[in-house]
N, C-alpha and C positions, 0 to 999 in steps of 0.2 A: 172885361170886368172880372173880376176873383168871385166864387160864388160864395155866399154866404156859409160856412159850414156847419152851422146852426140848422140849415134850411136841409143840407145832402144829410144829414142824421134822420134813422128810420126806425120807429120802434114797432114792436109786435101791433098788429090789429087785436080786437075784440074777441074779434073769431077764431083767429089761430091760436089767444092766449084757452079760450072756451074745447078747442079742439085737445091741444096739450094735458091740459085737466084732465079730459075725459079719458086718456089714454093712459097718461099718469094714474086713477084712478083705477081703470081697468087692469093695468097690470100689477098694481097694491094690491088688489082683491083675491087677485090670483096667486100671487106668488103669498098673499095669508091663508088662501086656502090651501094650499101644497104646504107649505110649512104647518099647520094645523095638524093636513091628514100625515105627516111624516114623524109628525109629534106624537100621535095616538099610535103607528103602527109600532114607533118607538116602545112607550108606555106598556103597547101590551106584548111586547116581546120580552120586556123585563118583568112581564108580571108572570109571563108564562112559564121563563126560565127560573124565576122562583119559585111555583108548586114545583118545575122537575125537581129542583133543590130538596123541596121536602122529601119528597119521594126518596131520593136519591141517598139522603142523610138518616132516614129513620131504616133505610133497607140495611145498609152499610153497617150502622149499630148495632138492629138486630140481626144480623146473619154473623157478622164478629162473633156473640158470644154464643148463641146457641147453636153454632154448628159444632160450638166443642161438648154440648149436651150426651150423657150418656143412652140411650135407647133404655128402656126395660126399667127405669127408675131414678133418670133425672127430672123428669116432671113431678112435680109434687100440685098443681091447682091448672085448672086452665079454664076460660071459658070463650067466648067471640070478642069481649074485648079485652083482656088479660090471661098475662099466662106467668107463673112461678116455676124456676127452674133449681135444680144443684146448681150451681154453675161452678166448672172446674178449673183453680186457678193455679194450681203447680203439682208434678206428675213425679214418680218416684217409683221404687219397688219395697216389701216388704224384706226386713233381714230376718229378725228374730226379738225376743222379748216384747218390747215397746218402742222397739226401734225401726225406724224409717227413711230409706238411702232417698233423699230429694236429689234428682236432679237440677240442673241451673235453670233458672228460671226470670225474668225480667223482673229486678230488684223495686224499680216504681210500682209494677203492678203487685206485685208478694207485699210492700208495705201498704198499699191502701184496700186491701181484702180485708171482709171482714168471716174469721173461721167460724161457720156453721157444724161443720163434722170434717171424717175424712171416707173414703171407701176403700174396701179392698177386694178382689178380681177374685174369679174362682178360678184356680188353674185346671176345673174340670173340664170337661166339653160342653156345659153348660156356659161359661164365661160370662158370667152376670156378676156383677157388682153389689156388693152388702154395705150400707150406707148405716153409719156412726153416728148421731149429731152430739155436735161436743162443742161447746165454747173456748174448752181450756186451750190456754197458747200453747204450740210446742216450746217445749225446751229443748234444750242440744242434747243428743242424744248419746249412744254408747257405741263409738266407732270400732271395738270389737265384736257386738251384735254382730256389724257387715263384714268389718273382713275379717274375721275366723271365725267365728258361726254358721256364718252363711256363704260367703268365701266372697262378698260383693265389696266394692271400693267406689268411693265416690269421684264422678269427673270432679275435674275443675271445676270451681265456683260453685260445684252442688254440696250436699250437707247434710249430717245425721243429726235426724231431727226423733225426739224423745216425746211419745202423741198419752193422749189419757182422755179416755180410757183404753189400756193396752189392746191393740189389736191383736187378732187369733186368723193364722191365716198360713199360708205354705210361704217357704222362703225364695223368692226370686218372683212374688206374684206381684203385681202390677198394683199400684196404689195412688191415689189422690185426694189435694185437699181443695175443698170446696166450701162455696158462699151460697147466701139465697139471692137468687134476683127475679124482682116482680119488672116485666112489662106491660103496660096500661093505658087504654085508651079513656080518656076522661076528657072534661070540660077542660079547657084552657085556661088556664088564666095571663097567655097572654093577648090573645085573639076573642072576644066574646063571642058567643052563640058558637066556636066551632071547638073540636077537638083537638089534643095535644097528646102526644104520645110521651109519658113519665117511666123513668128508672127509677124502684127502692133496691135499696141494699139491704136485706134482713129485714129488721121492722124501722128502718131507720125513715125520714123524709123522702119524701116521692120528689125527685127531679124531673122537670118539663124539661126535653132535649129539643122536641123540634114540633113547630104548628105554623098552619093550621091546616086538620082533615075535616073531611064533610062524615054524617054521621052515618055512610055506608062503611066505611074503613072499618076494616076487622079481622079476626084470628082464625083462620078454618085448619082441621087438623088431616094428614094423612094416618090411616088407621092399619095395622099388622095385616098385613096380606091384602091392602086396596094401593089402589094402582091412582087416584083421585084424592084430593083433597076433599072435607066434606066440612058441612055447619056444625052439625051436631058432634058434641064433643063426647069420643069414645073412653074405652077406662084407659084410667092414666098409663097403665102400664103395657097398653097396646099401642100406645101413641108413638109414630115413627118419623115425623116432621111437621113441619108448621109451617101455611102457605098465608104470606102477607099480604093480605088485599088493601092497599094505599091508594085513597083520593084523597089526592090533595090539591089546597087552593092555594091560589098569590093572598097575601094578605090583604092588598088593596084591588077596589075594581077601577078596572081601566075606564078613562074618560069613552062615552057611550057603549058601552058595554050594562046589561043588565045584570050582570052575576061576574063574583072574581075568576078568577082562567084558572083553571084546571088540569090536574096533570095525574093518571091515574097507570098504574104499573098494579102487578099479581107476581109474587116473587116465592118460589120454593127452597124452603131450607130443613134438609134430609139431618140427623144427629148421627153424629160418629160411632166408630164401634158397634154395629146393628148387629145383631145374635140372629137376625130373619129376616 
């Protein structure tokens, strides 16, 4: 006889389908909690690579401009959380009259300066710099001041530039024009409750570059003949560098995590030209 093959067909039991589940189950659980916790180490690797970011970006900006700071009288204000500098944005020598040999200088950066004064160098042993403030633009200048006056020629791309009020100085002495710039540790306004670090230009708006820091971040200064950075802010004109003490946070907090991730650096930036 043929057997029925209605009858030879065998479906799962009860048990094996109750066994299945469970196992199914068991390895769902698992394989969400692995995905979970690889989620979170995820999470907080990018949050953590974001405070170095701030770090990384506000060190960057300010060591750029203040290491071209003069010693002995580029500082004009400072305190732990701000500091005002000359800051020096095209370099030159003096000829004669009111005339100024510029060397070349980066054409984006010379148009978005805004002129505060100029300086001009002591060719003594002294070599300190006497600082002008002056708004007026230069004009072009008197290209025989330099070359038969003072026997100076301008490279390539540089330019006799015509300053006011006339500078008084020796001919072939070292010259530059400068801007103000405040750095600032203030409230955020993109991060609440934390810190942002802002750029003015003269008295112009304060620009927020990069946030957010915790409210230890701050300005300590090295002092004429210390070998240390300190809190206390010495006279301006013994000020010989400025040490960036940066905590910064991720902007967000990582899932379980009580507090954003943190990234904290101490950075030294010494000013050019030291006379000591």
């Amino acid at each position: 006889m043929t057997p029925d093959p209605r009858r030879a067909r065998r479906g799962f039991s009860l048990i094996e389908l109750i066994i299945t589940l469970v196992l199914v189950s068991i390895i769902g659980v698992a394989s969400g909690r692995l995905l979970m916790s690889q989620t979170r180490f995820y999470t907080r690797l990018s949050a953590q690579r974001d405070a170095r970011s701030v770090t990384r970006n506000a060190r960057n900006i300010v060591q750029t401009e203040l290491s071209m700071v003069e010693a002995g009288g580029g500082v004009i204000a400072a305190s732990n959380d701000s500091i005002t500098v000359r800051m020096p944005y095209a370099w030159g020598v003096y000829c004669a009259g009111s005339t100024m040999m510029r060397l070349p200088v980066d054409s984006a950066m010379y148009a978005m300066a805004s002129l505060a004064g100029y300086a001009i160098k002591d060719t003594t042993s002294a070599g300190v710099y006497a600082y002008t403030a002056t708004t007026t633009a230069p004009t072009a200048g008197t290209a025989t001041d330099c070359t038969t006056t003072a026997g100076i020629t301008a490279p390539t791309d540089g330019a006799y530039l015509s300053l006011s009020p006339s500078p008084t100085g020796t001919a072939g002495a070292p010259m530059l024009l400068y801007q103000i710039i405040t750095y600032k540790f203030a409230a955020s306004a993109l991060v609440s409750g934390k810190l942002g670090l802002y750029r003015r230009i003269g008295t112009g708006t304060p620009e927020e570059l990069v946030a957010p820091f915790d409210t230890s971040t701050k300005f300590r200064y090295y002092e004429l003949n210390a070998s240390t950075a300190q809190t206390t802010v010495p006279a301006l004109a013994n000020i010989r560098g400025v040490e960036l003490k940066l905590d910064a946070q991720s902007i967000n907090r990582s899932s379980g995590q009580s507090a954003p991730e943190s990234a904290s650096i101490s950075t030294a930036i010494f000013f050019r030209n030291r006379t000591d």
